[in-house]
LUMDOBA-250209 format. One record per residue (C-alpha): residue in three letters; x negated, y negated, z. Coordinates in steps of 0.05 Angstrom, whole numbers, plus 5000, padded with zeros to 4 digits. Layout:
<recs>
ALAXYZ/...
</recs>
This chain:
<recs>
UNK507751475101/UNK511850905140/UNK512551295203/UNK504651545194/UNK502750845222/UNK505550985295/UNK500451595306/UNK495251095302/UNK492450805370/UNK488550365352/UNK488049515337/UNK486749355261/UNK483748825239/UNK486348855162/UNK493049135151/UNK495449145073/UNK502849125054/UNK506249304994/UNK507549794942/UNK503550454911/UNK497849814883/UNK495649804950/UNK496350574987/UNK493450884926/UNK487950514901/UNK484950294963/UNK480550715010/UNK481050475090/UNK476051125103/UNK471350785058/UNK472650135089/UNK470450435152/UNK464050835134/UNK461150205096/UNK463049635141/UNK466249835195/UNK472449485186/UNK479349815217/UNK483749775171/UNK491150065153/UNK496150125095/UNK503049965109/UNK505650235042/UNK511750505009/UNK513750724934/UNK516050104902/UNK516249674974/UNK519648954956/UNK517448364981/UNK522748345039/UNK521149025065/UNK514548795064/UNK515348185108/UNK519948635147/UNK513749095161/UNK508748595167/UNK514148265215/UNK513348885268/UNK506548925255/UNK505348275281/UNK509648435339/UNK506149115346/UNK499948795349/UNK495948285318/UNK490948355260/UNK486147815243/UNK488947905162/UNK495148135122/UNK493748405055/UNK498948315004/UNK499948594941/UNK504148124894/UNK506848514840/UNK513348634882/UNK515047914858/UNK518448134793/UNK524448404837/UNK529247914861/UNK534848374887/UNK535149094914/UNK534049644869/UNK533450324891/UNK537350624946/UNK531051204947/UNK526350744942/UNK528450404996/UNK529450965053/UNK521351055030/UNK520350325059/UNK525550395120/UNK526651045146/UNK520251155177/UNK521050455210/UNK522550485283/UNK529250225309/UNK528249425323/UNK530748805298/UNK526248915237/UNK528749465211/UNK536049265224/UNK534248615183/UNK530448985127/UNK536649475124/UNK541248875112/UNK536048555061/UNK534749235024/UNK541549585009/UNK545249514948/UNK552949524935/UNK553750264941/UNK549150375013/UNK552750305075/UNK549450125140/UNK552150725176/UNK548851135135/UNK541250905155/UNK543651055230/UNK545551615220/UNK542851965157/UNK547452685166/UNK553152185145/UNK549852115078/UNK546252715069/UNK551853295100/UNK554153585031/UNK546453775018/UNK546754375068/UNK547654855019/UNK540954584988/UNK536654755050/UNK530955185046/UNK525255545104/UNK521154905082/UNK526754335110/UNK526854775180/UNK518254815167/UNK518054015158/UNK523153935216/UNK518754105263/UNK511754065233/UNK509953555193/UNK502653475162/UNK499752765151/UNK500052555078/UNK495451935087/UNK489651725102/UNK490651065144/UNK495750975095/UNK491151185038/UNK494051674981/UNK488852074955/UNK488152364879/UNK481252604855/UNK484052804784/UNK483152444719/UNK486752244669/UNK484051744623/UNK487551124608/UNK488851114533/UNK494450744483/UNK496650334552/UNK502349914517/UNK501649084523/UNK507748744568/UNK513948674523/UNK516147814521/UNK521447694574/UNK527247274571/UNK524946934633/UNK517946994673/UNK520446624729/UNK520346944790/UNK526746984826/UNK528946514886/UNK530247134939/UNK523647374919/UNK520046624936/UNK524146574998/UNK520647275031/UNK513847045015/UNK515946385037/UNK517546675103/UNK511047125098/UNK506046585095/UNK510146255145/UNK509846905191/UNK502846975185/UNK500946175197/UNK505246255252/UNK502046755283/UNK494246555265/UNK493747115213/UNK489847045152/UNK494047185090/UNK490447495031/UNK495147624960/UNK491848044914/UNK494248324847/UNK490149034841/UNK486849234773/UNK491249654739/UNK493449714676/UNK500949844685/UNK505049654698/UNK502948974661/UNK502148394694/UNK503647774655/UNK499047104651/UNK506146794662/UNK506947134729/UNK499946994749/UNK499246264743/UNK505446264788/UNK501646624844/UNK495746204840/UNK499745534840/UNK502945764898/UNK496846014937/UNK493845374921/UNK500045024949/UNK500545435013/UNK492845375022/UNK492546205012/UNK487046624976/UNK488346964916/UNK485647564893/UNK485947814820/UNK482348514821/UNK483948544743/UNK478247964736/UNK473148394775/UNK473849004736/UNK466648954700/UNK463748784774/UNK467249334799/UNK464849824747/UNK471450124732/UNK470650574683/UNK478050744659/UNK476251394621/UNK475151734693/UNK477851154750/UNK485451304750/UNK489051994753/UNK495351814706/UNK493351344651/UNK491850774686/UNK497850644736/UNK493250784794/UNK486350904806/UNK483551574830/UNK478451744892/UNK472551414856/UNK476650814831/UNK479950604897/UNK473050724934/UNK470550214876/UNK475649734895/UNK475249894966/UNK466249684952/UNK468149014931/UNK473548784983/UNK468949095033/UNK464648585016/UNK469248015004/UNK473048195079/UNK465948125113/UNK462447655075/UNK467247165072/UNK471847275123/UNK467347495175/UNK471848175193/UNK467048525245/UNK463549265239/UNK466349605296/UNK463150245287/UNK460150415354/UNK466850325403/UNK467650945428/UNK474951075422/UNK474650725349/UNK469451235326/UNK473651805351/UNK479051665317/UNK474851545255/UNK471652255265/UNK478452645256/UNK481152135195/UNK474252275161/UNK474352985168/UNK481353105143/UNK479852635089/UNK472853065071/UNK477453735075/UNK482253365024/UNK477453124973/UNK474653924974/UNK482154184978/UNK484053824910/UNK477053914883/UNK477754674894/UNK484454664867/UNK484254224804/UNK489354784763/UNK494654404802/UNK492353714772/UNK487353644726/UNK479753524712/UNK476453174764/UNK471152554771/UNK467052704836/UNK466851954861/UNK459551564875/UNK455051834937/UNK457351364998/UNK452650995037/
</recs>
């Protein structure tokens, strides 16, 4: 999904950052068709908060979107976690200064540098393991996104979603403050709006604790703060059919739900433009819209492979 960004040719105005909040409940097609607002997802299975700032850092450099979108659960981690998690986040970076920084940032004690330049070194003892689909996908690879966008259409109703267990501690850590100290910094910087949002799901829980910490420091850093779990009613989100695994994510008809009301909020209050009718914009558009239409019928048609399905609300 990383390395999905570079196919696209085009200038966005809104790029989003962070972890599965963002790249699965969020609907840049929709984005499109309503407002005309070019949008992408920069996301990545559990993406921490410097690998974000490490993306939005080459984005920047890339090219320059009027706002940065960034999701803020990623706080709760302090340190590096995941050494799979993290070649999710980096190894469909290209090879620049950020990624060589977000290596350093990311690995934990057992990783080795070596290994991200050259992955054989870490991966030679799985030959044996290799199958006509690794030569298939070495050669061929289909797009798994949608602008960044990870589409479900199945449902599965969110029911018995357990409250947040107390913590010893609900501060967030200092390595964790000092990336999104350097990500509002990046962005003022570089006269790009910052926008941190919290998206509405259920799980994993997000504590009162953690958000009074995010809104003291937006109000600090002079940054807007978005917390979709307040606009749920507004939003209609209806949590018997608007999330595909119990409420970790939305579905289709949730994220185009959420994607309604920051439509709204991106235009109406921060004047993002409709650029439907650019030729080369609309396109592009055509060919996202139509693999994304082929999709929605694909996992419609196929539902024995997921589950029962919510058809979401007729678009404008």
């Amino acid at each position: 999904m990383i390395k999905e960004y570079y196919d696209d040719p085009t200038d966005h105005n809104v790029v989003f950052i962070g972890d599965c909040e963002l790249y699965e409940n969020i609907s840049p097609v929709y984005l499109w068709e309503n407002y005309g607002i070019n949008s992408y997802i920069r996301g990545s299975a559990q993406q921490l908060i410097w690998q974000s700032y490490y993306l939005a850092e080459e984005t920047i450099k890339q090219e320059h979107p009027d706002i940065i979108v960034f999701n803020v659960l990623s706080m709760k981690y302090n340190e590096p976690q995941n050494e799979a998690y993290n070649r999710m986040s980096i190894d469909g970076m290209k090879w620049s200064s950020s990624k060589i920084n977000n290596i350093k940032a990311s690995m934990t004690e057992d990783e080795h540098f070596i290994d991200y330049v050259f992955p054989l070194l870490r991966y030679h003892s799985r030959w044996s393991d290799l199958n006509t689909d690794d030569v298939e996908y070495l050669f061929d690879r289909n797009k798994v996104s949608f602008n960044g966008y990870y589409m479900r259409v199945d449902v599965k109703p969110a029911e018995n979603v357990p409250e947040g267990k107390p913590l010893p501690d609900y501060m967030f850590g200092e390595n964790a403050y000092t990336y999104l100290d350097k990500l509002t910094k990046l962005c003022k910087d570089n006269d790009v709006q910052l926008i941190l949002v919290k998206a509405p799901t259920l799980y994993p829980y997000w504590y009162p604790q953690w958000d009074d910490q995010i809104k003291t420091y937006a109000k600090k850093n002079d940054l807007p703060f978005i917390n979709f779990l307040e606009y749920q009613d507004e939003m209609g989100i209806d949590w018997t059919k608007d999330t595909y695994d119990g409420g970790l994510h939305l579905n289709l008809a949730g994220a185009e739900k959420l994607s309604k009301l920051f439509g709204d909020i991106l235009t109406q209050e921060y004047n993002v433009p409709d650029r439907r009718g650019e030729e080369e914009l609309d396109k592009y558009w055509d060919g996202v819209i139509k693999r994304y239409n082929q999709e929605i019928e694909r996992q419609t048609t196929n539902l024995e492979l997921y589950g029962s399905v919510h058809k979401p609300e007729e678009k404008k």
